[in-house]
C-alpha positions as CSV (number, residue, x, y, z in Angstrom):
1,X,84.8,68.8,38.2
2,X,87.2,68.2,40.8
3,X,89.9,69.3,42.0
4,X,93.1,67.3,41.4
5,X,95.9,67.7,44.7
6,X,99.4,66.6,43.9
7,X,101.5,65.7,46.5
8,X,105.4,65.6,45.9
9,X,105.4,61.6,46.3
10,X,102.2,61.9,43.8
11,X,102.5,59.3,40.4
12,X,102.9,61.6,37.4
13,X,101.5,59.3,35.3
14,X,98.3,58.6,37.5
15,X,98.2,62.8,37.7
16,X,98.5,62.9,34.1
17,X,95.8,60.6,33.6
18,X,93.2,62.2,35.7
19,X,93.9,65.3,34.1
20,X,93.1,63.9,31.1
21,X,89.9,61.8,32.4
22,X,88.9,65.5,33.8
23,X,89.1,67.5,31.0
24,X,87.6,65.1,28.3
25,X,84.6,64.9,31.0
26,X,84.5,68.8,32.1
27,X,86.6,70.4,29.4
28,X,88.9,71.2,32.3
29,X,90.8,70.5,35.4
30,X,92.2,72.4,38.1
31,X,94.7,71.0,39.7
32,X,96.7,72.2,42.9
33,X,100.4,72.1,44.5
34,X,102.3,73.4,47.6
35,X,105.9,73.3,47.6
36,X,108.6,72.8,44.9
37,X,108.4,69.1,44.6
38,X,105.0,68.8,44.4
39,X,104.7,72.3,41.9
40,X,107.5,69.6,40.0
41,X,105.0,66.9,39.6
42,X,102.0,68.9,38.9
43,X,104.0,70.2,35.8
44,X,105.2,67.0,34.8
45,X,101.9,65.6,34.6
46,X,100.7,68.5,32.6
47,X,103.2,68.0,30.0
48,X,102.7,64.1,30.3
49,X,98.5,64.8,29.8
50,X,99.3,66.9,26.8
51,X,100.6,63.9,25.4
52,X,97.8,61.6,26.0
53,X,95.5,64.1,24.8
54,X,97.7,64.4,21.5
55,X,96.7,60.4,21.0
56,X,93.2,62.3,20.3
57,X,94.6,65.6,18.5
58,X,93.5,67.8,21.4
59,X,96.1,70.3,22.9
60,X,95.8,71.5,26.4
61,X,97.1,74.7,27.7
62,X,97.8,75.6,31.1
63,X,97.0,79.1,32.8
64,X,98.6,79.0,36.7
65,X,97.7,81.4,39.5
66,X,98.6,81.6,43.2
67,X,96.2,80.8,46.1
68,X,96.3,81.0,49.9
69,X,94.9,77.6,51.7
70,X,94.2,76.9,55.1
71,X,96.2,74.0,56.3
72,X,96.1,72.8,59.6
73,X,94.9,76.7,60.8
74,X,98.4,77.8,58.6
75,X,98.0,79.6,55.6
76,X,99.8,78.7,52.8
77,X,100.6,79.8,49.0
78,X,99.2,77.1,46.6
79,X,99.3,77.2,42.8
80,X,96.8,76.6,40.9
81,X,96.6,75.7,37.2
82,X,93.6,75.4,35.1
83,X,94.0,73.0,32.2
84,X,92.1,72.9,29.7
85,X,91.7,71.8,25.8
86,X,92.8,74.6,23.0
87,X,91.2,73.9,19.3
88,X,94.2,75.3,18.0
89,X,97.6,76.1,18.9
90,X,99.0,78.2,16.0
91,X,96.4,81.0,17.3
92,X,98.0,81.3,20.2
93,X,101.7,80.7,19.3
94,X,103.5,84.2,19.8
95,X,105.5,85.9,16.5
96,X,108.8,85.5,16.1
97,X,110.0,88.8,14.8
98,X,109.5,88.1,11.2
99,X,106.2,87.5,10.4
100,X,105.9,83.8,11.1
101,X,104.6,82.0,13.9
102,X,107.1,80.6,16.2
């Protein structure tokens, strides 16, 4: 697996396709962002994969986390997000107060 850099000038639909490409080969993809704009894209090309993998009724979920990175001796706050495929969302849909899942 490898690991998937988004840049704020990065396609999302090129993003969104190699998640996709990385998680029907690996079952998952990690993919990394620094900044706002580029933290922007990297979402956006979640939500964007998540539709392409719908085409193949597979949902993805998304767990983030925040990681320091050398750049250029600097260290900087990345985050992280591991995608990968969940064999079904009503399991992990929270309750709404009534019984029902949301």
């Amino acid at each position: 697996m490898i690991l998937i850099r988004v840049a704020a000038e990065s396609p999302v639909a090129s993003v969104a396709g190699a998640i996709a490409q990385s998680v029907r080969a690996h079952r998952r993809s990690e993919v990394q962002s620094i900044g706002a704009a580029a933290n922007n894209q990297a979402i956006k090309a979640v939500a964007l994969a998540r539709r392409y993998m719908a085409e193949e009724q597979i949902d993805l979920a998304m767990i983030p986390s925040l990681i320091d990175v050398q750049i250029n001796g600097l260290t900087r706050t990345a985050v992280r997000m591991s995608v990968f495929p969940i064999d079904d969302l009503s399991k992990h849909r929270p309750n709404n107060g009534n019984g029902r899942r949301a």
